[in-house]
C-alpha positions in Angstrom: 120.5 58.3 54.5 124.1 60.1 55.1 124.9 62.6 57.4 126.2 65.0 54.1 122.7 63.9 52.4 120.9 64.8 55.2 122.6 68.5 55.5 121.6 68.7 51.5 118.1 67.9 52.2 118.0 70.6 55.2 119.5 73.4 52.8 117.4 72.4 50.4 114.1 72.5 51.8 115.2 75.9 53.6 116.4 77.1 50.1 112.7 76.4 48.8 111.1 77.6 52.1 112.3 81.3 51.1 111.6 80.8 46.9 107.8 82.7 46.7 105.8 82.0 43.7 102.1 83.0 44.7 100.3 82.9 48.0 96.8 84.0 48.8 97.0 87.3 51.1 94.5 89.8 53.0 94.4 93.0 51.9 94.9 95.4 55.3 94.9 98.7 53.1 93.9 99.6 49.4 95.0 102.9 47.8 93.1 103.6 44.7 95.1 106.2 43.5 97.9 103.9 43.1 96.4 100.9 42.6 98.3 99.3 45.6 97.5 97.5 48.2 99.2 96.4 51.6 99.0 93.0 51.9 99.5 90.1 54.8 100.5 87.0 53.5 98.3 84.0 54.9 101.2 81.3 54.6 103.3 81.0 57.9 107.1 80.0 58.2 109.3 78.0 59.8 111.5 80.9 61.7 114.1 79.5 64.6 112.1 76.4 65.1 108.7 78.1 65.3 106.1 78.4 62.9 105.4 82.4 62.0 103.6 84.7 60.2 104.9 86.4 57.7 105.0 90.5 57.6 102.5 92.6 56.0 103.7 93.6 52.8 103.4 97.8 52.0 102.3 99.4 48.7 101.9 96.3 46.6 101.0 96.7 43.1 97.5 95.9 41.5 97.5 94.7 37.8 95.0 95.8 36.2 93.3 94.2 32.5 93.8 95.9 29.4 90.5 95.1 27.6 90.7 95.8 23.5 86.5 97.2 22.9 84.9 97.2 19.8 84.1 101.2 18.7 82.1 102.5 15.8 85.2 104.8 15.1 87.7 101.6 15.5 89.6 100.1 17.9 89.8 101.2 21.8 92.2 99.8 24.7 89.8 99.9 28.0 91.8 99.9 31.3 89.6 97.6 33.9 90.5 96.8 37.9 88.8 96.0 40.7 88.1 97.6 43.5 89.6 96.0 46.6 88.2 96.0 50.1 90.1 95.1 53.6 89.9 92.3 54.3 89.4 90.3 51.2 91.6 87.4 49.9 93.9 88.0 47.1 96.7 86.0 44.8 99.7 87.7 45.0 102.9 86.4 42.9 106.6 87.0 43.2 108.5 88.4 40.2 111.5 86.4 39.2 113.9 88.8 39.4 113.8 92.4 41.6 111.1 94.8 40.4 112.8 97.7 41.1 115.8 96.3 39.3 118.0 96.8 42.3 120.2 93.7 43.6 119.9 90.1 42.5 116.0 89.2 44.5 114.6 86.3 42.5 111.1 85.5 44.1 111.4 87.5 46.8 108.2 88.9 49.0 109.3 92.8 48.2 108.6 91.8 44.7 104.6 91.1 45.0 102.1 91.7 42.8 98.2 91.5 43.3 96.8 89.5 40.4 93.5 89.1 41.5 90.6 88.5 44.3 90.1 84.9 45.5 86.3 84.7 45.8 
């Protein structure tokens, strides 16, 4: 292999290092008022030649289910979530573009969302 194709390869694989799709997380705090969680992502990176944790993550979003229930009187839309706990495992994915619609993020980590408890 080249010197130039090996410089590709490099940039390449540190381009997809930093793409996030979904990683399993801990939960370190849940607010149930917001349904949002800080998070601590259990994948470690390659930072300056040493392996590393990641940071915690703050106020994450929870998704919650939207459940359609039969009723006598018709149709009902039923909100359902869980209740998380520290400590347990979650999937979190990465939006593909900013949340917050600020800037040009594409599957960036401030741009988690909890979509649900790995048991």
């Amino acid at each position: 292999m080249g010197s130039a194709d090996k410089v590709f390869k490099q940039i390449f694989n540190e381009h997809l290092m930093n793409l996030h799709t979904a990683m399993p997380c801990k939960v370190l705090k849940y607010y149930p008022a917001e349904l949002k969680a800080d998070i601590q992502p259990l994948f470690k990176r390659m930072k300056g030649g040493e392996l590393k944790s990641y940071p915690p993550i703050p106020k994450v979003p929870v998704l919650k289910s939207l459940v359609m229930c039969a009723d006598p009187k018709g149709r009902c839309e039923c909100g359902h979530y869980f209740e998380l706990e520290e400590g347990q495992i979650v999937l979190v994915n990465f939006a593909e573009r900013a949340l917050d619609f600020v800037g040009n993020r594409r599957h960036d980590l401030r741009d988690a969302l909890v979509i649900g408890v790995i048991e």
